[in-house]
N, C-alpha and C positions, 0 to 999 in steps of 0.2 A: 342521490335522489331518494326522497324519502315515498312509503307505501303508498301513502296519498297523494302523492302526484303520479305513479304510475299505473293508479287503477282507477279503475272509471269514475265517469264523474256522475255525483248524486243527482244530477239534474236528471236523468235518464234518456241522457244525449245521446247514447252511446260510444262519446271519445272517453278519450283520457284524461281524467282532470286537469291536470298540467296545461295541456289542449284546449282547455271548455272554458273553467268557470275560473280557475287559480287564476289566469290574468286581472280577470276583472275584480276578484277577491281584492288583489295587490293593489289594483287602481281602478275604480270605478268608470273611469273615463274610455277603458277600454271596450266598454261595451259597445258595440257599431249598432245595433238594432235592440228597441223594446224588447225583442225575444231573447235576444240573453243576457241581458236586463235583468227577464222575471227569470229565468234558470238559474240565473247566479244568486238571485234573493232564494228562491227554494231552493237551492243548495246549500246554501248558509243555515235556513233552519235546519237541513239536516246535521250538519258539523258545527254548530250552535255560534255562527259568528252574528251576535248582537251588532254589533257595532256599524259591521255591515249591513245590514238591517236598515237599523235606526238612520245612517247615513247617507242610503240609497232612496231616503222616503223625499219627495221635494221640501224645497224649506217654508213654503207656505201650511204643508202638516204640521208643521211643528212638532217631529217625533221626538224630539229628545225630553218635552215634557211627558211624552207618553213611553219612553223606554223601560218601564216596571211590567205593563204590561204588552209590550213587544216582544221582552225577554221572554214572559211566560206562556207566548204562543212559540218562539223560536224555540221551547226545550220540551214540545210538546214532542211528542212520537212518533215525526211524520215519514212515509212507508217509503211515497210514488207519486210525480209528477207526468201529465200525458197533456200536452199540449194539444188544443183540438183546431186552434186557430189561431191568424195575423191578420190585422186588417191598419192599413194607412190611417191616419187620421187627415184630417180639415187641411194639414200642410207638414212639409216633410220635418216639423218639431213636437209630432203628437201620432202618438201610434196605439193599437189597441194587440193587448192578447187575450187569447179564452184560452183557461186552462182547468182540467181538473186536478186536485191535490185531496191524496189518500192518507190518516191517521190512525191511529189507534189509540182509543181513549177509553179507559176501564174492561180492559178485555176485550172490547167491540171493534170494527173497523169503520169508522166514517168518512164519508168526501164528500167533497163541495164542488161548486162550479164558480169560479170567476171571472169578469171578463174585465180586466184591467185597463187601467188609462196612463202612459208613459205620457213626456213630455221632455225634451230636449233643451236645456238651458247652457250657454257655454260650453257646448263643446259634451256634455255628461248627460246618458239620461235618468231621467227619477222618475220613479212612482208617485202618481199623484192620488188616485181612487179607484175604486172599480165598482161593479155589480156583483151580486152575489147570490147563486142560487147553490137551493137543497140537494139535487141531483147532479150526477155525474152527464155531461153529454157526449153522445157516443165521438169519439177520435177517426177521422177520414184522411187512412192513408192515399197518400197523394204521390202518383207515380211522379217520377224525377226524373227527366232528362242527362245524360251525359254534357252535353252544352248549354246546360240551364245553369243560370246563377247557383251558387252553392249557399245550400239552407243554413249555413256558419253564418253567412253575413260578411264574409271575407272578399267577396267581390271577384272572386275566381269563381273561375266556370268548375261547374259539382266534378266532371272527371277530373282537374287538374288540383282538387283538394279534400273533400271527404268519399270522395266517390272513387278514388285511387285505390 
């Protein structure tokens, strides 16, 4: 097993990469929800997979004409991702996340706020756009349930999978 599968994943999930985002790295299809979807895209800029990137973007973006400058956001500096939200979308093939993502660009620290738009085609979800604001907004932890769905997306109840 190599280092980066057994230490945590960049997404700032708190599993183990192996765990988290490596699946979906492998196959994109394994993402079950928009929400790690965009963790597995912000964890790719952190360990600079382009490809995954560019591949995760819907094919109506047309990112592979834009991969010169995908690349060069993907090899930017970036710190920290904090998820502040999920919200369904119009029907169960369009889903939103807000997330804040932290960089570091000329000695400085920057972040931004997103609020993303998934969208489910075949089985895979992709990035289709988002909004985009100046500020960070504040992250509302949200108590969890032992018998509550598990925030993975796995479909098991949170004690019988990350709450173990």
């Amino acid at each position: 097993m190599s280092k980066l599968s057994s230490s945590l994943c960049r997404c700032h999930s708190q599993k183990a990469y192996k765990d988290c985002c490596q699946p979906i790295h492998t196959n994109p299809s394994n993402a079950l929800t928009p929400e790690q979807l965009m963790r597995a895209r912000y964890c790719a800029h952190e360990l600079r997979l382009v490809e995954f990137v560019v591949h995760t973007y819907h094919p109506s973006c047309n990112a592979a004409a834009e991969a010169d400058v995908i690349a060069e956001s993907v090899h930017g500096d970036w710190k920290k991702l904090e998820v502040v939200s999920t919200e369904p979308g119009k029907d169960d093939y369009e889903g939103y996340v807000t997330f804040n993502a932290y960089f570091i660009e000329d000695k400085r620290q920057y972040s931004f706020t997103e609020k993303s738009r998934f969208i489910k085609e075949d089985g895979q979800w992709f990035y289709i756009d988002g909004e985009m604001y100046d500020y960070p907004l504040p992250v509302k932890k949200r108590e969890i349930g032992r018998n509550d769905p598990c925030v993975c997306g796995s479909g098991k109840k949170y004690k019988k999978c990350c709450g173990s």
